[in-house]
N, C-alpha and C positions, 0 to 999 in steps of 0.2 A: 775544504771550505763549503760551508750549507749553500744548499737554492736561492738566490735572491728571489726577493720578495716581487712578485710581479704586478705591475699597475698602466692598467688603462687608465686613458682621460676623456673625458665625455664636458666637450665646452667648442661652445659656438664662433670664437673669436680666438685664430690662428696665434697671433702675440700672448696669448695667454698658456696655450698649447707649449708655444715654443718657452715659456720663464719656464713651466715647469719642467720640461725637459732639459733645462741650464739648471735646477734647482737638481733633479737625479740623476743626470748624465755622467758622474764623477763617481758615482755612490757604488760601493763594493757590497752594497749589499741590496739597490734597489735598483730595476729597471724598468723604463716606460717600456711595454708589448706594442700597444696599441693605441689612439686616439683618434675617436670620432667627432663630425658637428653634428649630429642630426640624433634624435631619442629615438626614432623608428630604426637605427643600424646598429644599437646599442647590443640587442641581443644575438642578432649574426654575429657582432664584434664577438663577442663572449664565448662563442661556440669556437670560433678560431683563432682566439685566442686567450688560453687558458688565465685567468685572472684571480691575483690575491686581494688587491687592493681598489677599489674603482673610486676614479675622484669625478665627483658628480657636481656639476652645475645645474642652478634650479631652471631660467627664463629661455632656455636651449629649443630652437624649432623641434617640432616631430617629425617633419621632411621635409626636400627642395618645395615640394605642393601642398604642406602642409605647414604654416610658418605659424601656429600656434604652440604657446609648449607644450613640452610633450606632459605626460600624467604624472607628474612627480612623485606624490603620495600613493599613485597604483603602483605604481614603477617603483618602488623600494622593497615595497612586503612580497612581490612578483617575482625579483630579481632573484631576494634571501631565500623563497619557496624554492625555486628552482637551481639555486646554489648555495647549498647552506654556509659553504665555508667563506663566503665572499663577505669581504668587509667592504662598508659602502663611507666614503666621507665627502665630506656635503661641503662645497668651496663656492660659497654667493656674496651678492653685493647685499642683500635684501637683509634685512636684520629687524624685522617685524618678529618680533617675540612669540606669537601664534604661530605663524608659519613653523620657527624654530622648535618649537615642542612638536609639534605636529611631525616633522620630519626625523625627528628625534625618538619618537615615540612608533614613526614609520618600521622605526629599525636600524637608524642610521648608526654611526659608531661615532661621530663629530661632526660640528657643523663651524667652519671656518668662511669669516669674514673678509673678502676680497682686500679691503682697505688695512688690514691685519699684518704689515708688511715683518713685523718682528717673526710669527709665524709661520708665514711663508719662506721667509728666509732658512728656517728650522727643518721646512716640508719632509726631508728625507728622516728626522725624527720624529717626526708627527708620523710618517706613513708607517715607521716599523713599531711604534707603539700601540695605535691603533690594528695592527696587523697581530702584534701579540694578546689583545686583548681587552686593551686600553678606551679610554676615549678620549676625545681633545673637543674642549670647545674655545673660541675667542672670548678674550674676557669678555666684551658687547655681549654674545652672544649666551654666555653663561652668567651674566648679570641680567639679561632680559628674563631668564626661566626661573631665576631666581625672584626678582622683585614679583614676577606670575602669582608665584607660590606665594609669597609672605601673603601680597592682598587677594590670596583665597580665589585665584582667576578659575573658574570650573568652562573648561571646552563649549564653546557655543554650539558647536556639531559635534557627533559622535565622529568618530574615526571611519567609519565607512561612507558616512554621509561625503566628509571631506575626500575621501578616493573617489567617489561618485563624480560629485563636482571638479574636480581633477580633471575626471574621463570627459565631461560634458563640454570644458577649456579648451582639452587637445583638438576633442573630435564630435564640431557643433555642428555637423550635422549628421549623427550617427542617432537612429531609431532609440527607442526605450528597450529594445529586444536586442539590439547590437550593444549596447550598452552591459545589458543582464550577460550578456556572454562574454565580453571581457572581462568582467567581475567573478561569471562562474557562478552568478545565484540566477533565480528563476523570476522573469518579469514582471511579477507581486512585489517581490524584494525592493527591485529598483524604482520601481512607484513608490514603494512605503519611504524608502530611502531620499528621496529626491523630494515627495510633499512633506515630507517631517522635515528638510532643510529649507523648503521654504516658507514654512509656517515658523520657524527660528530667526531666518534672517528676513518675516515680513513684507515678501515679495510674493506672487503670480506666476511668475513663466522659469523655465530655464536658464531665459539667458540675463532675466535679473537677477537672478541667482548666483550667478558665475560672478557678474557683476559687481553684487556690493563683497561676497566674497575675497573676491580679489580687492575692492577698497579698504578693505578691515584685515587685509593682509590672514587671511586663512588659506588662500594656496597663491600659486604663481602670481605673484602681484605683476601690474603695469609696470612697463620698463621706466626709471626716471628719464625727461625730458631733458632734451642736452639742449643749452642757450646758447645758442650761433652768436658770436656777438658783429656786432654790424659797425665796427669801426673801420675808417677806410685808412 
């Protein structure tokens, strides 16, 4: 019998953790290794435990003291540098159409829609397809990249700009220089990087920047608001 296909989970909400572990717990050909909450333990996770498959949630803290998300769009092209064989597939609630190309174009192998229950249901063929080479997208999600295309949508930020602003998200108070070195370019770079994203999206500072970013759903958008209802 071959090596089952091995998959971390990387997602902030324990009931989530645990369907998918009910979705490959059975599977003769797939097993969870691992699963973390937090995007700062993602890569100790990785070292100790060897991974085919990683299922990535977007809005996931960076740490117990850092409860911004973590860098999504650095955190993809990072992950695949230093693991090339790792397939990465992307399991969010968010289905802003930029985000999806973006993460898509990150590197991702598929981007699946939480509310996608046919799919999910599927998960242990979704992970070994994507494992052999495949991609999987949610229809939502693969009719948003598509309608992109047809009306001619061209990237309002370049792809590094958008990892910039990622990193800016996670880690609002990290220097211009602590910046440039999570990125690995030189502090010109992430100046040029950071006023050419603002001079696009017509803001001033950084943290407008993150800002309408996040409103026009280009990286980790706000979480939706849950309505308490106040019936007694």
């Amino acid at each position: 019998m071959s090596k089952k296909i091995r998959v971390t989970i990387l997602d902030d909400h324990q009931t989530i953790i645990d369907g998918y572990r009910f979705r490959l717990g059975n599977s003769p050909r797939v097993e969870v290794v691992a699963a973390v909450n937090y995007g700062g333990d993602l890569q100790k996770t990785l070292e100790e435990y060897p991974t085919d498959v990683l299922l990535l949630d977007i809005n996931v803290p960076t740490s117990p003291e850092n409860p911004n998300p973590y860098p999504i769009l650095h955190t993809i092209p990072t992950l695949l540098q230093n693991y090339p064989d790792l397939t990465i597939l992307v399991i969010s609630m968010h289905a802003e159409r930029s985000l999806i190309r973006a993460v898509m174009e990150a590197g991702a192998s598929g981007y699946i829609l939480k509310d996608d229950q046919s799919t999910l249901r599927d998960l242990e063929n979704v992970v070994i397809s994507v494992f052999s080479g495949g991609i999987h997208l949610s229809r939502q999600a693969n009719d948003a990249i598509l309608r992109s295309e047809a009306i001619g949508n061209q990237p309002l930020l370049s792809k590094r700009q958008l990892e910039a602003l990622s990193l800016c998200l996670s880690f609002p108070d990290s220097t211009t220089m602590e910046l440039a070195e999570k990125m690995s370019i030189s502090n010109s770079t992430i100046r040029n990087l950071l006023s050419g994203a603002y001079i696009k999206l017509n803001v001033r500072t950084r943290i407008a920047a993150v800002t309408k970013a996040r409103q026009l759903g280009l990286i980790s958008p706000e979480p939706p608001t849950i309505q308490v209802s106040r019936e007694l």
